[in-house]
Structure formats: structure tokens, C-alpha cells
N, C-alpha and C positions, 0 to 999 in steps of 0.2 A: 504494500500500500504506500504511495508517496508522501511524505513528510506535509503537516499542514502550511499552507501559505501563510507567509509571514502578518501578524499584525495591519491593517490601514493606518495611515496617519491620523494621530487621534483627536483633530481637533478641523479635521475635515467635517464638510454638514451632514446633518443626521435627517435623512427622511425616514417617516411615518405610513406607509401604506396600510388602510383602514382592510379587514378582510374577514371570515367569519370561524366558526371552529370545526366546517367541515374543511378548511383549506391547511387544519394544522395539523402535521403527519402523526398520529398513534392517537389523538383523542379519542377515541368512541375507544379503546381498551386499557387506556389507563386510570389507575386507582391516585387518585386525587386528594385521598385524605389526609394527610399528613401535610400537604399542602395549607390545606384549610386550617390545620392547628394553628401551621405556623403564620396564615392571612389574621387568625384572629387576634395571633399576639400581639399582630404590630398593630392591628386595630386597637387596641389599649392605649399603647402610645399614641396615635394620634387625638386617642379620646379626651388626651392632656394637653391638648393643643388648641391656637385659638382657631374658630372654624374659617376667618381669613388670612389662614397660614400657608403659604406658598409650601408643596409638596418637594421642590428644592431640583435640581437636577438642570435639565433644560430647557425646564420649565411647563414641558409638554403634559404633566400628570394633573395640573389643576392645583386647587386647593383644600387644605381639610374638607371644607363644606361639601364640595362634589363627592368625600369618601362616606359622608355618614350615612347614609342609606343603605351600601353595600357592606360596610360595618354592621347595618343594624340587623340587615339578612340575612349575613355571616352568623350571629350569633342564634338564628332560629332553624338551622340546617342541623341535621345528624349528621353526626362526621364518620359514622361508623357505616354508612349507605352509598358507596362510591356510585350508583347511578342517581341519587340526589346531589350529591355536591357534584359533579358533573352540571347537571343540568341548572344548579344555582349559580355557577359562574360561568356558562353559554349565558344566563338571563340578565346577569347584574353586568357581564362586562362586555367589550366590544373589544376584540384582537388587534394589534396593528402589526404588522411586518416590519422591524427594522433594518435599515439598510445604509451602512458608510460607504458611500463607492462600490461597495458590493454588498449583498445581502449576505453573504458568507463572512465567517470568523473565527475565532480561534476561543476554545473553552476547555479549562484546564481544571484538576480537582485538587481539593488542599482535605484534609483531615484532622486530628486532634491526635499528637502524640503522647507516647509515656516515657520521662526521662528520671534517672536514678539523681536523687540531689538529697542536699542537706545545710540545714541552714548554717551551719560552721566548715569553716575550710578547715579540709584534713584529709589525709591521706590519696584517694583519689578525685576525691572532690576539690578544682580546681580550678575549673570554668567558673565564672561570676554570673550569675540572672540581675541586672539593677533593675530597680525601682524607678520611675518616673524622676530624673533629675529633679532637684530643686532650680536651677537655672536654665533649665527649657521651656522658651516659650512659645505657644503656637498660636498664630491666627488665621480665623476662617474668614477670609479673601471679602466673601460673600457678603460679608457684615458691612463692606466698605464699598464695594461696587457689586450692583447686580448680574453685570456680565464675569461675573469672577466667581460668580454660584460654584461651591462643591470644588474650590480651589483652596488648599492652606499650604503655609507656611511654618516652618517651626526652626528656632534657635536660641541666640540668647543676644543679650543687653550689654553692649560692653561700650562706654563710654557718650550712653545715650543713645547710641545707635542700635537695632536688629543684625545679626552679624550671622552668619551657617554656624552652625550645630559644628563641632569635630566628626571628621568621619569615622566609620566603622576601625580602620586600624589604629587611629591615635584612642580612640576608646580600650581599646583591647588592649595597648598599649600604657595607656593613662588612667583609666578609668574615668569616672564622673561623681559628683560630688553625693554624699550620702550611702550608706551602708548595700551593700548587693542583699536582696532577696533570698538567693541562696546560691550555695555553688555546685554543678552538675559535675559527671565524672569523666564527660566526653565532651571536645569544644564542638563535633560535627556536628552533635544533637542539640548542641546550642544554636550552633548555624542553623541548621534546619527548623527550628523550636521559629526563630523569629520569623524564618519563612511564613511557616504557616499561623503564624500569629499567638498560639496559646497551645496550654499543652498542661498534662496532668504530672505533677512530679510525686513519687512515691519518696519520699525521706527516707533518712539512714533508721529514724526510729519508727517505723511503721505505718506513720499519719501518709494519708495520699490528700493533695492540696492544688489546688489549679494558682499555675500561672498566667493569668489572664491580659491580655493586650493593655497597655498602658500609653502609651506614646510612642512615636518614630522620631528620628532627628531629623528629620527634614531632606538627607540628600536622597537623592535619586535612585533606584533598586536597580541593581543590573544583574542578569541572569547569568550568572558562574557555566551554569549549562550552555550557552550562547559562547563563550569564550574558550572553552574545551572544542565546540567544533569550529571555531577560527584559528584553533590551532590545530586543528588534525587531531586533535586525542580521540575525540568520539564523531561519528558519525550524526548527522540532524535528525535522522530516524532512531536513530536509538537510545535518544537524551532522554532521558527521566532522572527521578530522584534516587533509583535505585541506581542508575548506573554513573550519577554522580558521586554515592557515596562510594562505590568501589572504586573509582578514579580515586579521590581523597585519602582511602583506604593503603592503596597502592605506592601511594606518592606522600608519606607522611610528610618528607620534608617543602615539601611544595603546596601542603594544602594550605597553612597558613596567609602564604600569601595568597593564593588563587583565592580565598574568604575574604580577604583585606580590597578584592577588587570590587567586592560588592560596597558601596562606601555605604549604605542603608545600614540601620542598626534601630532596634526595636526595644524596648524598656517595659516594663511587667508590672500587674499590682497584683497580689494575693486574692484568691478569694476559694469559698469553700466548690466541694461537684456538686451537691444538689443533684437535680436527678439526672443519676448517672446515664439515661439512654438520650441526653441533650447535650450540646456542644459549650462553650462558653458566647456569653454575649457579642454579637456582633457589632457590627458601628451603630446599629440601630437602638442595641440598648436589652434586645430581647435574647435567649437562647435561641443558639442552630438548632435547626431541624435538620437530621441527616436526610440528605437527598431532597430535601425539600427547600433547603436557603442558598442562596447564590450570592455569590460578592462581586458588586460591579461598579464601573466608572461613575461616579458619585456626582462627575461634573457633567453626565448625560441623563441617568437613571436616577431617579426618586424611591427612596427608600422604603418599604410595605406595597410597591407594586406587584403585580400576581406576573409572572413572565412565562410562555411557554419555549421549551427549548427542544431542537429537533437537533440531535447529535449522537455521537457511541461513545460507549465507555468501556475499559479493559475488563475483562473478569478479572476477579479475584485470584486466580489459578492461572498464571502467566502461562501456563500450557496450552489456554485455551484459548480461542479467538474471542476478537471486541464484539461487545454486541450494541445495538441499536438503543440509545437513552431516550426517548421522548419523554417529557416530563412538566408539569406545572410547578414550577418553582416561586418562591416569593424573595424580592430584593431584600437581604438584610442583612451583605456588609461590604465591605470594600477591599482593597488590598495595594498596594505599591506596585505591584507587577498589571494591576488591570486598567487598560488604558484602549479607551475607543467602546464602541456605542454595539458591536457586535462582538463582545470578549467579554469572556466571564469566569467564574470559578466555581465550584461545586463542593459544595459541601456534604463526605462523603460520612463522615459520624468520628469512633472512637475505635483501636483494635486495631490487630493486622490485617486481618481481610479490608478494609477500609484505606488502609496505610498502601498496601498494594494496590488499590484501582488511582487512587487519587496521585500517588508517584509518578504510575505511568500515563494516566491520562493526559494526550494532549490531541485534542480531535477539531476537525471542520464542523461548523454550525450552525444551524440559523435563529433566531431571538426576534422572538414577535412577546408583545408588550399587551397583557391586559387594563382597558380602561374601561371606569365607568360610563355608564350609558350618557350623564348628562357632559364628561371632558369631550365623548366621540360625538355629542351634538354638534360643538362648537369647534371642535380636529376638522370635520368633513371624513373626505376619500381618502385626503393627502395633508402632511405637513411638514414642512420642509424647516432646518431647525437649522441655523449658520451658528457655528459654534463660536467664540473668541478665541 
């Protein structure tokens, strides 16, 4: 199978093509429930919201007001009836196609790992998790100019000025102010921990404790994967997360740096599992739903959107072939790496079978946007979205 096409340019325009849910491939057999949990969680959140509050993105989702109805339907459906929630979101919402220069994109899986740590440095415990600096500060763009929606910034204050964050190696190197979280016993699993944003750490004394997303310092993520095949190490078809770790595996004295090229670096805050068959809280505020929550460009997509996605995903058993994903997902978080209006991530839960689709997945896509019926009044057929 040929390697996915590269990303679009992410700040090319975004059209809207308006279309129905006989036009979205596996609807009439897929099971939608879990979906629906997770439509109702963010309905909470928006329920704390004022009703003319811009849904945030590119602005194409409306405002609270246009969600309360479908919120209020949401909550009078069985979710245990996948040919009712089915038919309650054909009713409440209206499909759009989206498409950056091409309708096709690139959608990739992240998961929740488990890493050995402890809150004292000792013996293999050596890796640092921090906590949210004291001296980092971020701001949301959006607060200041509306075409800068779902854009931040983050670093610190030096001299009265906003100044970049240290990157990832002078971190590593330096560290940052305030005591680490805790120290892990592997740096790769720290690498990868910040990849995917949060992760379950089991302590040296028994307690199992989520380290949950806290802040980024603001530079730029660059794919390590992406760099191993400009260099000939790996092949573009064969990049995943497992066969980056063997690379690093391989190469002790080289992975250091090949990490330090990523200048991104991610900061943690403690928090307890709660229910263990849910992810940690997204950017949105609420728990992942495995398979059911997507993380996406934040400066196109509106967060608590219902999105169907027509894509494959690896099995579990790398023995086995990809199979076909069609699925109702709902927007609920974002990431460093997702960038553009038809790219996304998937959130695949907790575990190794979870850890192996989400590694390997890296598949072609297409991403059609559920709206409510009164945003697709005033959308039409078509809308065309010029991004800044």
C-alpha cells in the first residue's frame, strides 16, 4: 500500500460541502454509542457557557445557542439503542464534507500509556516528568484578535518582554524552575509520554497516578519519524512509533540527540484514573472516549463537534491486515502535530492492544463535520472559510 500523502498546507481555505448521511461510507452499520457519551459530555461544558458564545474554530460551528436543542435531545436518547442514536443524529444534525485543496488527509492514533516512575530520584528512576513551570506563560491569540481564533503562544517574561520558552534540549539539559512530578526509569517513554500527551504512571510504591497534560512551551513539534527517513534510516512506509523506538533502541548513543530535535516539550499536572475505561481530559476539559474522541486543528475545528471519519486503522495483531474505520467521533482535543482542516488523531483508549493500532496508524481520510440543523440553515450547500 503506498505511504499517505503528505499533510496540505495548513492555513490554506477550508471549504464546507453540505451532504446527507446516506453519502457517509459505513453509516447505516455503525454502532454510535459511545459517541453519544462522549456528545453528551461536552454538552455539559457548553451548558457553562454563555448561549452567545462563539463555538471557536473557524468559526463555521455557530454559537452555544444553535447547540442547545441538540444538547437537549442528546440527553433524551438511549445510548444503549444504536438504531436510535443513529437516527437522533441523521435528525439533529446536517453533514458537511470537508475539504483543504483536497478532500483527503492524513489521520493518525495516539493512546494512553503506562510508564514505571517514582516520585524521588533513585536508582533507575532518572528521567524528570515537570510540572507546569512557574515562568511559563501562554496566551490565547484569540483573546486579542479574532482572526487569530484557536492560535497561542507560550513562554516567559524577561525584561518586560514575551520571549520563547527554552527548547526541549536546554530543558533536558537545564531543567525548569520548580520541583519535577516525578522521575521515570526510561527517557524514551518520557519522549513518547509527551507525544501523546498523558499517561498512567505506576510508582515505585504501588499507587498508579495519571500524569495529565499541563502545558507545552510553545516551540514547534517536529516528527523524529520524519527525520529518520531524510536520513535513510527508515523507510516513509514503515514509520511508526514502534519502529521508532527500535531505531532509538539501537542507537543509544544517538537517540539523545535525534529527541533534542524535537525542540517541543510538554509539562504535566497530577491527577487521580477515575474511571479506568476513560482517557485523561482532553483540551476540552472532559474524559477521552476511546474511539470515540479525536484531536484536531483547534484553529479550524470547534470543540464538542460530532465529526464522521471515513479511514482504516491497523489491527491490533500486526500480522494482520488494516481494516476499514468508519466512525462518529466527537472533537475533544488537540495536539502539536495536528495541523490542517482534514488531519486528525484518534483516540484509541488504554493497554497494549490500543498502544499497537495507535503506533502504527497512519492512514488517508476523509472528515465530514456534523452541524446543527439551525448552523446548516445559514452554511447553505457550500462555505468557503479563508483561513489567516
Amino acid at each position: 500500500m503506498p505511504p499517505p500523502k503528505p499533510p496540505v498546507t495548513a492555513r490554506a481555505a477550508v471549504t464546507l460541502t453540505r451532504t446527507n448521511v446516506a453519502g457517509l461510507r459505513g453509516w447505516a452499520n455503525h454502532d454510535p454509542t459511545n459517541a453519544l457519551t462522549a456528545f453528551r459530555r461536552s454538552c455539559g461544558v457548553l451548558a457553562q457557557m454563555a448561549a452567545d458564545t462563539s463555538l471557536g474554530g473557524a468559526g463555521y460551528a455557530g454559537t452555544v445557542a444553535d447547540w442547545r436543542e441538540p444538547c437537549a435531545q442528546a440527553a433524551a436518547v438511549s445510548s444503549s439503542d444504536p438504531v436510535e442514536v443513529r437516527a437522533f443524529f441523521a435528525a439533529a444534525f446536517v453533514p458537511y464534507r470537508v475539504s483543504q485543496e483536497s478532500p483527503d488527509g492524513l489521520f493518525t492514533g495516539y493512546f494512553e500509556p503506562e510508564l514505571k516512575g517514582s516520585r524521588t530520584r533513585h536508582d533507575a528512576y532518572q528521567t524528570p516528568l515537570y510540572a507546569v513551570p512557574p515562568d511559563l506563560v501562554t496566551a490565547d491569540l484569540g483573546l486579542f484578535r479574532d482572526m487569530l481564533r484557536g492560535q497561542r503562544l507560550a513562554g516567559r517574561v524577561m525584561n518586560g518582554r514575551l520571549v520563547p520558552y527554552p527548547p526541549r534540549a536546554a530543558i533536558v539539559r537545564d531543567g525548569v524552575p520548580g520541583q519535577p512530578l516525578f522521575y521515570v526509569d526510561d527517557p524514551v517513554d518520557a519522549f513518547f509520554l509527551q507525544i501523546q500527551g498523558s499517561g498512567r504512571i505506576v510508582l515505585d510504591d504501588g499507587t498508579v497516578v495519571r500524569a495529565a497534560y499541563g502545558a507545552q512551551n510553545g516551540r514547534p513539534y517536529t516528527a523524529i519519524g520524519a527525520i529518520l527517513v531524510q536520513r535513510g534510516e527508515l523507510k516513509r512506509e514503515d514509520v511508526s512509533a514502534q519502529s521508532i523506538r527500535a531505531w532509538l533502541a539501537a542507537h543509544p548513543a544517538e537517540a539523545p540527540a535525534l529527541m533534542d530535535q524535537n525542540a517541543s516539550y510538554v509539562f504535566f499536572s497530577e491527577t487521580g484514573i477515575g474511571d479506568p475505561g476513560l482517557g485523561p481530559p482532553g483540551a476540552e476539559g472532559v474524559p477521552l472516549t476511546p474511539q470515540a474522541s479525536l484531536a484536531v486543528d483547534l484553529s479550524v475545528h470547534a470543540l464538542g463537534v460530532p465529526v464522521w471519519l471515513e479511514s482504516s486503522a491497523p489491527d491490533a495483531d500486526p500480522s494482520r491486515p488494516d481494516r476499514s474505520f468508519d466512525a462518529l467521533l466527537v472533537a475533544q482535543d488537540t495536539g502539536g502535530a495536528i495541523r490542517g482542516a482534514v488531519r486528525g488523531d484518534v483516540f484509541w483508549g488504554f493497554g497494549p492492544a490500543a498502544g499497537s493500532i495507535a503506533g502504527r496508524m497512519r492512514s488517508e481520510g476523509r472528515l465530514s463535520v456534523l452541524l446543527p440543523r439551525a448552523v446548516a440553515a445559514r452554511l447553505g450547500t457550500r462555505a468557503d472559510l479563508p483561513l489567516s
